[in-house]
C-alpha positions, -999 to 999 in steps of 0.1 A, spaced: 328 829 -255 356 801 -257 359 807 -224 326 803 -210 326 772 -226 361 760 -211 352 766 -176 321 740 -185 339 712 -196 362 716 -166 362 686 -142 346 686 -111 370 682 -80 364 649 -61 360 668 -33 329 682 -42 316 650 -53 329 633 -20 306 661 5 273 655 -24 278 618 -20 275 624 18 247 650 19 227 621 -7 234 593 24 226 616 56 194 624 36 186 589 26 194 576 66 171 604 80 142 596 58 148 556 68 152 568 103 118 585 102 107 557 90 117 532 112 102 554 143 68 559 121 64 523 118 79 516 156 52 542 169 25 528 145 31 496 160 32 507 195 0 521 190 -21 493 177 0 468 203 -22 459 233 -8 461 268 -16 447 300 -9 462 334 20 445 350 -7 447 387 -31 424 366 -9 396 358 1 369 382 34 350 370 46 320 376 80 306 373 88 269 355 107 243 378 111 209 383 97 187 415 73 162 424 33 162 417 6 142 433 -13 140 404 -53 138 412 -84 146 404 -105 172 417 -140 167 437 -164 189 459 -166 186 494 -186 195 525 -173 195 561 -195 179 587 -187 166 620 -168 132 626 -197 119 647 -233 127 640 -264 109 657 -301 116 646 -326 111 678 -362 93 659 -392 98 678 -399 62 687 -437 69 692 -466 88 673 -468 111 696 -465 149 701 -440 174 722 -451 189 756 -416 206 766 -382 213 749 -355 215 776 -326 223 754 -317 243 727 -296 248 693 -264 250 700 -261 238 737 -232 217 751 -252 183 759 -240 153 783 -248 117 784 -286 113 797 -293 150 793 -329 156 787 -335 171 758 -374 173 755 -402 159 771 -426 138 749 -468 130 751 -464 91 767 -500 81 779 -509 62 750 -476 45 755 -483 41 792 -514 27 782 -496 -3 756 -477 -12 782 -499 -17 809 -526 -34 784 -498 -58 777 -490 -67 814 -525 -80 816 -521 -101 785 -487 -111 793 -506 -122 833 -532 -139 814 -509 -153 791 -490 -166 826 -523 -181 839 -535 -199 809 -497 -218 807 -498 -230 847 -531 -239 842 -526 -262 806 -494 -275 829 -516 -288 859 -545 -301 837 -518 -318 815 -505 -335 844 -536 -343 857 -544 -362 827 -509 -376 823 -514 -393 859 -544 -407 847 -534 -424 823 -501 -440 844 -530 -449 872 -548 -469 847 -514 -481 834 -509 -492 869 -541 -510 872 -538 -530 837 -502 -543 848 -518 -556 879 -546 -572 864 -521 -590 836 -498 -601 867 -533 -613 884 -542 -633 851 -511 -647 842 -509 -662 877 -542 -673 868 -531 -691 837 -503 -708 857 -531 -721 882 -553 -734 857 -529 -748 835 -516 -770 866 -551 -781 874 -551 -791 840 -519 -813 845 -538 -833 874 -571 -836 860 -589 -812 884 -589 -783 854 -604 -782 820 -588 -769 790 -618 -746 782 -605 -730 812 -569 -725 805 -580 -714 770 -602 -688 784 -581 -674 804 -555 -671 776 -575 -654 759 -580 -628 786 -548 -626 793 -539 -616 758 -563 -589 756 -547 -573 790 -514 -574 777 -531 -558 744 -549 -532 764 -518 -526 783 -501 -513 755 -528 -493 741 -525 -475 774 -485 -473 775 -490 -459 734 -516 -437 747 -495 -424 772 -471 -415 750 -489 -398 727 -506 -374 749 -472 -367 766 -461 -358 734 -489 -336 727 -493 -320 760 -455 -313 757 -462 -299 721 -492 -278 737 -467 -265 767 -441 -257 745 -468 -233 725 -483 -218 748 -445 -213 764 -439 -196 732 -468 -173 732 -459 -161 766 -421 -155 756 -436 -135 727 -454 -112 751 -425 -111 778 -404 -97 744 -431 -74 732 -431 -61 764 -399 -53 770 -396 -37 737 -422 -14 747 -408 -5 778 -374 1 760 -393 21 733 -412 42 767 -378 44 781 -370 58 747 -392 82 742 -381 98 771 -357 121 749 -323 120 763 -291 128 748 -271 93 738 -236 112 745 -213 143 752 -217 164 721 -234 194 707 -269 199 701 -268 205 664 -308 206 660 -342 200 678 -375 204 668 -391 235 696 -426 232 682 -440 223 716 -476 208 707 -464 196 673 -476 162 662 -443 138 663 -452 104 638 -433 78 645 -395 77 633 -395 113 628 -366 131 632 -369 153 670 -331 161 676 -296 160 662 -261 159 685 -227 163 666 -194 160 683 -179 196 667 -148 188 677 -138 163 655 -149 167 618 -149 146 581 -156 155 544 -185 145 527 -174 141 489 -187 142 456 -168 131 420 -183 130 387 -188 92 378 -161 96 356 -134 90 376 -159 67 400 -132 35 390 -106 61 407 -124 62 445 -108 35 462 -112 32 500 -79 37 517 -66 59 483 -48 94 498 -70 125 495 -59 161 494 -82 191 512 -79 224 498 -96 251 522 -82 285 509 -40 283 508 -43 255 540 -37 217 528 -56 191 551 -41 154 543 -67 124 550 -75 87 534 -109 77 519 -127 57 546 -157 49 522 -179 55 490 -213 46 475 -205 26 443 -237 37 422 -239 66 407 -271 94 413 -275 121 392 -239 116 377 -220 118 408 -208 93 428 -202 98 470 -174 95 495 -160 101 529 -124 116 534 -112 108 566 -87 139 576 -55 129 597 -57 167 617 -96 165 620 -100 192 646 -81 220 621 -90 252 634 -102 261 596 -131 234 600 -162 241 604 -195 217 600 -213 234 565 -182 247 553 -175 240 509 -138 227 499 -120 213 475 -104 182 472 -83 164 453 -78 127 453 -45 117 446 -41 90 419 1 90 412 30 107 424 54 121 394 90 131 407 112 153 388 91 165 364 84 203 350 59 223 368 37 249 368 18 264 403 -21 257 399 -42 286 387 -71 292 369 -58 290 336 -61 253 338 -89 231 334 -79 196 322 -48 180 307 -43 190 272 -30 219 248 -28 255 261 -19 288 245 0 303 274 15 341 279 52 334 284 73 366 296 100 376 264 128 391 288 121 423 270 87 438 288 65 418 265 45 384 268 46 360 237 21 336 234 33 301 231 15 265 225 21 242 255 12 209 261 2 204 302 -4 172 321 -20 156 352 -23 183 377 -26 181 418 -38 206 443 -9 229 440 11 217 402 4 212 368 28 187 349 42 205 321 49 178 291 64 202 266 62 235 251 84 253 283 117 248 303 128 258 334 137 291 343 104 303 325 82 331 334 48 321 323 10 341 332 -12 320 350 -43 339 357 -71 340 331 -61 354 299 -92 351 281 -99 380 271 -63 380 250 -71 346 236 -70 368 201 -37 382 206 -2 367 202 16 393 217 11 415 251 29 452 262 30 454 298 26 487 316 32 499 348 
């Protein structure tokens, strides 16, 4: 009995309590290794991914931006002329079609012109009568005019006869062989010549005047006639529908019988060779749009450079209008009809941070951004983004160079902080 109770009081060799202490640690690791890999797969699990094929990434650098703003545009051709039917009239052939390669004086289509015809030839009798009624007012003017010099004539020689007379008597007088009732007679008549003289002379005048006044009138109304008429004939030279230049028939009207009003719109010739960019720019940035300011045309990866040649200050509908002149305007990528992009250029920013344009940007402002982690993961990261041009977006803070950032549309992630990429 003393001995069973000796052999339990005897101390337990360190040995032992070295390999228990070890057995207690390799258990307690294993269960915290578990752990760890529970937790790592839980994770993994509830962890959204991406596939690597659906991201397009973009790396941070420094360089120069145009910085612009963005505007819709429409390519048509350089040179456009619309044809206007100068008459009411209506089409009896179309010579030409959409499409066709058109000269200088080409016919193009043959218009209805008797009533024209008719305008003209009604005015050549007016404009004869018109030519008639002026010779004749000029010969019976100076028939009149002559008149009045013949009686001129005869009043001077009766004066000259009288005043003769009054020398005659008044010598009688002097040697008693005249009386002075004479001389004062013939003073008297002698007076009323030289007064009726100058009523004629005044009178003479006057209907110069007015005969010249009634000339020049009726002068004017014949000029008026010659005018009319050669507008008409220009206008029935004009309707006569030729083409103006070498170009492209770009439209006609064919209705052959069709009723053509007046300044109605018959044909169209474009020179296709040779195009511009018809622009539009909320009114917004309208204080932006200065003539002669650089513009920037996207048409899918291809860059077009050109100048603004004009605009249309008022706005319509919120938009204001303006014309980009391109520097290559006969691109092989133009075509008349054809949507682009463009960017008006408003300030050039060297060595600055930048990202390539995408889709993820809209305006200058904060972004949350996908940034690639180094370790197959994408962190979201707050980022602060500039002015932008057609190909960069200023980067003002929130990334540095060297970084790989997501710029396609992440939208659907704008939840998550964190993205897995997969193969």
């Amino acid at each position: 009995m003393a001995n069973h109770y000796d052999n339990m009081d005897r101390e337990i060799p360190e040995e032992v309590k070295r390999k228990r202490r070890m057995k207690q640690i390799i258990r307690g690791s294993v269960i915290v290794i578990v752990f760890i890999v529970i937790i790592g797969f839980i994770i993994g699990i509830l962890e959204s991914s991406i596939k690597r094929s659906n991201l397009m990434i973009a790396t941070v650098d420094s360089g120069t931006i145009e910085t612009s703003y963005s505007a819709s545009g429409v390519v048509t051709a350089a040179f456009e002329e619309i044809i206007n039917s100068p008459i009411n009239s209506r089409i009896l052939e179309v010579y030409k079609k959409s499409g066709d390669s058109v000269d200088v004086g080409t016919p193009l289509m043959k218009l209805d012109l008797k009533e024209a015809q008719a305008d003209v030839s009604k005015m050549e009798d007016e404009r004869d009568m018109k030519k008639c009624e002026l010779q004749q007012l000029k010969l019976n003017n100076q028939t009149q005019l002559n008149d009045l010099k013949m009686k001129i004539k005869v009043s001077v020689m009766e004066v000259n006869r009288m005043t003769v007379e009054l020398r005659n008597e008044r010598y009688l007088d002097s040697l008693g062989s005249g009386t002075t009732d004479k001389v004062r007679e013939v003073e008297m008549n002698l007076k009323k010549g030289r007064l009726q003289l100058e009523q004629q002379k005044q009178e003479y005048n006057n209907e110069r005047l007015v005969k010249a006044a009634d000339v020049t009138s009726k002068e004017l109304e014949y000029n008026i006639i010659i005018k009319n008429l050669e507008n008409l004939r220009t206008t029935l030279t004009d309707a006569q529908i030729h083409s103006p230049r070498k170009a492209i028939l770009s439209y006609i009207n064919n209705q052959i019988g069709a009723q053509i009003p007046q300044g109605t719109k018959v044909a169209v010739v474009s020179d296709l060779s040779h195009f511009k960019v018809d622009c539009e720019i909320s009114d917004t940035y309208s204080n932006k749009i200065i003539v002669g300011a650089k513009a920037i045309v996207k048409i899918g990866s291809k860059r077009l450079d050109g100048i603004i040649t004009n605009m249309t200050p008022l706005s319509q509908n919120g938009v204001v209008d303006f014309t980009v002149q391109l520097e290559k305007d006969d691109d092989v990528s133009l075509r008349s009809g054809l949507k682009v992009d463009v960017y008006v250029v408003s300030s050039v920013k060297e060595h600055v941070l930048r990202l390539p344009f995408g889709s993820y940007y809209t305006d200058e402002g904060d972004y949350d951004l996908f940034v690639l982690d180094g370790n197959n993961r994408l962190v979201k990261r707050t980022v602060k983004l500039g002015g932008s041009s057609s190909d960069y977006v200023e980067v003002i803070s929130g990334l540095k160079v060297g970084d790989r950032v997501v710029v396609n549309d992440m939208s659907n992630y704008k939840m998550k902080t964190k993205l897995r990429i997969s193969d």
